[in-house]
ZAMARGU-4260 file (C-alpha; in steps of 0.2 Angstrom, whole numbers, plus 5000, padded with zeros to 4 digits):
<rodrens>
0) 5130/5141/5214 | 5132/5155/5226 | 5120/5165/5220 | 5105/5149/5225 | 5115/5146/5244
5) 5107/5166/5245 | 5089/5161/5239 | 5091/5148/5250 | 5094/5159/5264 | 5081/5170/5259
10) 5068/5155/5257 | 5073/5147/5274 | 5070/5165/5283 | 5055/5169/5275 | 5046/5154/5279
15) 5042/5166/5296 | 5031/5174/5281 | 5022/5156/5280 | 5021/5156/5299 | 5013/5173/5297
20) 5000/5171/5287 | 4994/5154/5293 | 4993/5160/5310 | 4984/5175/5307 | 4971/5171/5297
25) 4969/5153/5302 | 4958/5162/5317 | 4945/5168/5303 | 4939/5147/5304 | 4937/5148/5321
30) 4928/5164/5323 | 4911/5162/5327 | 4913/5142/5333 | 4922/5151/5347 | 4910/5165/5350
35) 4896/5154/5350 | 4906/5141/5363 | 4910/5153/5375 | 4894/5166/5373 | 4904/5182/5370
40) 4897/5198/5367 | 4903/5206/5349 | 4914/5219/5359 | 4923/5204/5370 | 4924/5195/5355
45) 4935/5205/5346 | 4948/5214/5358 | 4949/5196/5369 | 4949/5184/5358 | 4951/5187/5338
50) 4963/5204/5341 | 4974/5196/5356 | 4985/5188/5343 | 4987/5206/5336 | 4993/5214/5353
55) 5005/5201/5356 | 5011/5206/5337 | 5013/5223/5341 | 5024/5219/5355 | 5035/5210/5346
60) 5036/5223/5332 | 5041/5235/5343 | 5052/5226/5352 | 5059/5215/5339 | 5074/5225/5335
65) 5083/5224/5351 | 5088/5206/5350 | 5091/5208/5333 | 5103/5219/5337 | 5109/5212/5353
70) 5109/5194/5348 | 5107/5193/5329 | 5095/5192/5315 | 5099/5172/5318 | 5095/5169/5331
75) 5081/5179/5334 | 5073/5170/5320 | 5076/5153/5330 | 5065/5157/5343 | 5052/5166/5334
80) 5050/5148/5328 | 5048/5142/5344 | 5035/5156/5351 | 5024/5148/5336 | 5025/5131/5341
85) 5021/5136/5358 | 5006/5146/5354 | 4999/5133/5339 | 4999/5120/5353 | 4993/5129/5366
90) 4977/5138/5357 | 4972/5119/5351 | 4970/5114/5369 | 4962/5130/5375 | 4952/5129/5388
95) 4944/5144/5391 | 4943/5163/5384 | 4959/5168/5396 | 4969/5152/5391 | 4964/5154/5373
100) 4968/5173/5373 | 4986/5169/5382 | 4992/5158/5369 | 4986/5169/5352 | 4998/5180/5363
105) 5010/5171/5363 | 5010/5169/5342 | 5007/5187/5340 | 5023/5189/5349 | 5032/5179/5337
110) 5023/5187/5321 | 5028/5203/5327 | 5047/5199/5328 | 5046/5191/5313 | 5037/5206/5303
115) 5055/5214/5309 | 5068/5202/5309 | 5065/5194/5291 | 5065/5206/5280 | 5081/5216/5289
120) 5088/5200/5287 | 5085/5195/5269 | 5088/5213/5264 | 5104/5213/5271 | 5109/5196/5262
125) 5104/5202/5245 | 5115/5213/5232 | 5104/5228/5225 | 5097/5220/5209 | 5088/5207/5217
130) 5083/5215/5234 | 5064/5218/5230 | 5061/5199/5224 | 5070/5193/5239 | 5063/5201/5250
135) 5047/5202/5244 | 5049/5181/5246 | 5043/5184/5263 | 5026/5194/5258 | 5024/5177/5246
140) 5028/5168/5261 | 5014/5177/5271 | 5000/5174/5257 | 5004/5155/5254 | 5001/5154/5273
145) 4985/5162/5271 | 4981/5153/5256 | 4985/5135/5267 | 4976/5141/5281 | 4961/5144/5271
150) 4960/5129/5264 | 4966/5120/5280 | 4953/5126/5288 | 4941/5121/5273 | 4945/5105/5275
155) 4946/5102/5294 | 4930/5111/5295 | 4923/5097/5284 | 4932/5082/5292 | 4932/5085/5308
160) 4915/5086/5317 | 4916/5094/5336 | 4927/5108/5339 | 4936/5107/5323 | 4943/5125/5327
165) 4955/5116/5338 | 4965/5105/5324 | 4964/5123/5313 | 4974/5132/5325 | 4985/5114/5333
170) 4989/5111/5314 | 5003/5125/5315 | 5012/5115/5326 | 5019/5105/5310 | 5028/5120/5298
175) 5032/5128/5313 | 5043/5112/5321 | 5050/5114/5302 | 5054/5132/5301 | 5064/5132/5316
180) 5075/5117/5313 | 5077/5124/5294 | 5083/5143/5302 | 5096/5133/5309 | 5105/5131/5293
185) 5107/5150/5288 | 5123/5160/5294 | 5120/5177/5301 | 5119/5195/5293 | 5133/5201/5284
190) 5131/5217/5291 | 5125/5213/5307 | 5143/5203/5311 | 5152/5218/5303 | 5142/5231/5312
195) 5136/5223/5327 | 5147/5208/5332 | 5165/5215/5324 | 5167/5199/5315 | 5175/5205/5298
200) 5182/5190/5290 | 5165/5182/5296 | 5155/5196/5287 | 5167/5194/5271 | 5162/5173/5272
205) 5143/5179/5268 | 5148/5192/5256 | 5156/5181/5245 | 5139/5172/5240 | 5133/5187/5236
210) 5145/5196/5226 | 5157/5190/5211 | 5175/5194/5217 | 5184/5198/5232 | 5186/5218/5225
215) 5167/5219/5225 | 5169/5211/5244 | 5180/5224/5248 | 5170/5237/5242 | 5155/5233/5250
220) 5163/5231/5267 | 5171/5247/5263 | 5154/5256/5260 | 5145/5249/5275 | 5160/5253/5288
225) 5158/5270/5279 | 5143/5272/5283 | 5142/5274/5300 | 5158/5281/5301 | 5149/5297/5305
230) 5137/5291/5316 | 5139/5296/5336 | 5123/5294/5343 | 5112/5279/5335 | 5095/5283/5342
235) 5081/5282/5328 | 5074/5298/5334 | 5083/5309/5326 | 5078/5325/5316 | 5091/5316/5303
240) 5081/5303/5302 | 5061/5311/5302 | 5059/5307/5282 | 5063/5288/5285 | 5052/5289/5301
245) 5037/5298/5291 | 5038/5286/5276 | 5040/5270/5287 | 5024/5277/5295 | 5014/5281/5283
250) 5014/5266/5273 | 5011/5257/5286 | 4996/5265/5291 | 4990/5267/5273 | 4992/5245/5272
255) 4981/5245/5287 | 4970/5258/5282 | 4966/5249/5267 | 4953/5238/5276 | 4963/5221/5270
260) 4965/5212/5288 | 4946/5219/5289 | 4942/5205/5275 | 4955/5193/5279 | 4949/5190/5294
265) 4931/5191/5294 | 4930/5184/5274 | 4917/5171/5279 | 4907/5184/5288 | 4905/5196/5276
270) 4902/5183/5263 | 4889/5180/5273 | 4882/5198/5275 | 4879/5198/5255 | 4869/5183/5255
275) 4881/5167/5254 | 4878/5151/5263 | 4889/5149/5280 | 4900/5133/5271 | 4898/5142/5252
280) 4906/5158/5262 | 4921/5146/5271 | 4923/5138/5253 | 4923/5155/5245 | 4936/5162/5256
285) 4950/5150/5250 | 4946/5160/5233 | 4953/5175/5241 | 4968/5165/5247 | 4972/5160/5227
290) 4971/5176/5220 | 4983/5184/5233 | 4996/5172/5230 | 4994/5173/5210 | 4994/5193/5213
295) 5007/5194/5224 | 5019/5180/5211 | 5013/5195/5197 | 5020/5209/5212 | 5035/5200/5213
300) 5039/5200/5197 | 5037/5218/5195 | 5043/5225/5210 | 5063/5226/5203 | 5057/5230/5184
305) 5043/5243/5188 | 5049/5248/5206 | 5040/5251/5222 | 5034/5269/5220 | 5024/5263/5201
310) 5016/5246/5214 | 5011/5257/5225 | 5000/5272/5214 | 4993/5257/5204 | 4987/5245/5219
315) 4979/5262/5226 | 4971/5265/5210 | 4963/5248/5212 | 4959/5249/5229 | 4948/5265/5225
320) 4939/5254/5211 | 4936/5240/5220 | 4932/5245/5237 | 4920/5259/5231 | 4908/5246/5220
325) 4909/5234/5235 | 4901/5247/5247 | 4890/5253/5233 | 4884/5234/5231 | 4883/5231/5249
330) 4871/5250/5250 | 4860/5241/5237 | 4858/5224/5241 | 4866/5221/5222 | 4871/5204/5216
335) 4883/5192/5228 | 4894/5188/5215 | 4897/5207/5211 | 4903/5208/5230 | 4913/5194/5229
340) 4922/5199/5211 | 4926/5217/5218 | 4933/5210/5234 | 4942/5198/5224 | 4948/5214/5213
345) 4954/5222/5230 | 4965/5209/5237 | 4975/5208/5218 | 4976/5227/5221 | 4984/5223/5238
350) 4994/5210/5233 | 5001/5219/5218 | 5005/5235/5229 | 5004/5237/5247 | 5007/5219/5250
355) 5022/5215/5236 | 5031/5233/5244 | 5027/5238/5263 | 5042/5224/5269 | 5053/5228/5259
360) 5051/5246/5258 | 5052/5248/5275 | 5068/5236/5276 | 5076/5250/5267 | 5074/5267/5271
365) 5083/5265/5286 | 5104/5265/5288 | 5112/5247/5292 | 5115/5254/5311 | 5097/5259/5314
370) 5088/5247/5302 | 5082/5235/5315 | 5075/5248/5325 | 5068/5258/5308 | 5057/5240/5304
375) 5051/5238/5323 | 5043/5257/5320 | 5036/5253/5304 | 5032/5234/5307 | 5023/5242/5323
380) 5012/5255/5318 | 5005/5242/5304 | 5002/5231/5320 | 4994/5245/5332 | 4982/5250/5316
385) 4979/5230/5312 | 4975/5227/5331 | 4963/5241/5333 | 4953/5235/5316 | 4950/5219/5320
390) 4947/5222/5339 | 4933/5233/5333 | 4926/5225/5317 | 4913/5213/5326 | 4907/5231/5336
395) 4907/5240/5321 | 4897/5227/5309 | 4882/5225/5324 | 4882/5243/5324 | 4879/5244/5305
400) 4866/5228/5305 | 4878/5216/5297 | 4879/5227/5280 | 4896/5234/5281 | 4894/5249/5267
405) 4900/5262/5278 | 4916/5251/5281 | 4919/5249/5265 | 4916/5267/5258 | 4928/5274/5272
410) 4943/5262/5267 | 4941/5268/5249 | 4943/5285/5253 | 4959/5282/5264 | 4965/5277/5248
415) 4963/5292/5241 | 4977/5298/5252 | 4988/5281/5249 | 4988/5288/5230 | 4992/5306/5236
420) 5007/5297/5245 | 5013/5288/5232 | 5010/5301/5218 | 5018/5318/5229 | 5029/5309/5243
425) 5035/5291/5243 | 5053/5290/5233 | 5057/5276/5222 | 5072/5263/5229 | 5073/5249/5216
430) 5090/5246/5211 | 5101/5258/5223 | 5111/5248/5237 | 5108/5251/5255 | 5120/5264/5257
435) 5118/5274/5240 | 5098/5275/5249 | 5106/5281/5266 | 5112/5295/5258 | 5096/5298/5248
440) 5084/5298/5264 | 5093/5301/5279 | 5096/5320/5280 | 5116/5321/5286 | 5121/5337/5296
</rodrens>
């Protein structure tokens, strides 16, 4: 019984996951409606209006681990609830390019935050054995979102005849009212009221959902006191802490890097581009959405039993594959349904690595006392790399006359270097606590 009051923590948190992925991609419907409605040149396009969201993202990555730390994972939740409503609402009743780009700034913000506070938070809720399909609840989270947001979009698109991109984007406003009533319910980190607000007895309240018997409480609280005990300066920028710092990057870049926001966001576009009808290619797009969530269920289940490192090498392996025939089929004009196999390949290969690992990875390589911080880096250079992408995108496709071979052939030779990563660099974390992997990454003097 204890045991489910921690998945339901983990499941209430990690609907921000949901609110991530709906809000992200639900802009892929309204795409070119808004370009056309506004008369935006490509290059507008994509900084102003389908990347603004992203900025604001970066922000709150960045950012996002000073009120966790200062206020609570909690609470900092709370209100990245309410940064969603605002923005669902507000983008529905945009009206005009700066009004429109103000309030995708607004849920970018909250995505951001989110990116950091949630997996810090169910990470820090969850024993070692059952870390990686906790925290990986959140990544599900973010693929159902996109899933609904595909077919939300599908639908609307359908029902809805004049600017139906404004009840795609206003929609939010209902899971987002929800999410932030339900974040209500969950206490607050275990290590963060140990650490952070000097609330023992509090801290030891949580643990005891988590673990069977006061001795293992005891121990645990012992470990993590422990393991700051040393500390004198907290900074993240430490030479102690470069190997975290490197890793944290790195993966980060190498998600990015992959090309996948480059396909969610554009799916109907570049279905287009291989010779799919304008509704066939929104109606194909919600395709995308079901394999990543039946993928990602299959990383999930594998992410504790094979282990991060193993997702990782694999997922590259097909992202090679898959994004090289997609560029050689784009080169020569082959078959649409080979496209839109091999891009169906791809976002399994993502969804069973880079997608099933990068939060929960990140969420812990770095020490309790610096972790926040340590998933603001990592949470922001995936959002500076994500930003740039898909601010650029709509330049980069006129420049290449709508066939976007050369797109396609450079992401699969930067995962060429995500295998290098994994096979030479990135160290396996499944099943070791929190503290055991402090002492395996940070370097202590």
């Amino acid at each position: 019984m204890q045991k489910n009051k921690v998945f339901g923590w983990s499941i209430a948190v990690a609907l921000a996951g949901f609110l991530f992925g709906f809000d992200t991609i639900v802009i892929s419907g309204a795409d070119q409606p808004i370009q056309r409605l506004w008369d935006m040149s490509p290059l507008f396009h994509g900084v102003f209006i389908m990347s603004m969201a992203l900025w604001g993202t970066v922000i709150g990555a960045l950012f996002g681990g000073i009120p966790c730390d200062r206020y609570g994972r909690k609470k900092t939740l709370f209100w990245i609830g309410i940064l969603y409503l605002i923005s669902a609402v507000g983008s529905g009743i945009a009206w005009s390019p700066a009004s429109f780009s103000f309030f995708r700034f607004i849920g970018g913000l909250g995505v951001g935050a989110s990116s950091v506070a949630a997996p810090t938070y169910i990470a820090e809720i969850s024993s070692p054995a059952n870390r990686g399909k906790l925290v990986a609840l959140y990544q599900f989270n973010i693929v159902f979102g996109i899933l609904v947001a595909f077919f939300s979009n599908y639908f609307i698109g359908r029902v809805v005849e004049n600017e139906a991109w404004r009840w795609m984007l206003g929609v939010e406003a209902i899971p987002a009212a929800i999410y932030s009533l339900w974040v209500l319910t969950v206490p607050d980190s275990p290590r963060w009221l140990l650490l952070k607000a000097n609330q023992e007895a509090a801290a030891k309240g949580v643990l005891q959902h988590m673990y069977d018997t006061m001795e293992q409480v005891n121990k645990v609280v012992h470990e993590i006191t422990h393991s700051v005990a040393h500390t004198v300066n907290n900074s993240l920028f430490q030479k102690k802490f470069n190997y975290a710092l490197t890793l944290a990057f790195l993966i980060a870049f190498f998600n990015q890097l992959s090309g996948i926001n480059f396909v969610l966001y554009y799916a109907p576009r570049l279905l287009e581009a291989a010779g799919i009808g304008a509704e066939d290619a929104l109606f194909q797009s919600t395709s995308i959405g079901i394999v990543n969530l039946i993928f990602t269920l299959v990383g999930m289940y594998l992410i504790d039993r094979m282990g991060r490192r193993t997702l990782i090498i694999i997922g590259s392996i097909g992202y090679i594959v898959s994004l090289s025939v997609v560029s050689w089929a784009y080169a020569t004009g082959a078959d649409q349904m080979i496209i839109l196999t091999f891009v169906l390949m791809f976002i399994a290969s993502h969804a069973v690595g880079q997608g099933a690992v990068i939060w929960v990875f990140i969420s812990e390589i770095f020490p309790t006392d610096v972790r926040a911080n340590g998933q603001a880096w990592g949470s922001g250079t995936h959002w500076v790399f994500a930003a740039l992408i898909t601010a650029l995108t709509p330049f980069f496709i006129s420049l290449v006359g709508d066939n976007p071979w050369p797109l396609f052939a450079f992401f699969a030779a930067m995962m060429v270097l995500q295998l290098l990563f994994g096979v030479f660099m990135m160290p396996e974390t499944k099943g070791i606590s929190l503290e055991d992997l402090e002492k395996k990454i940070v370097k202590i003097e």
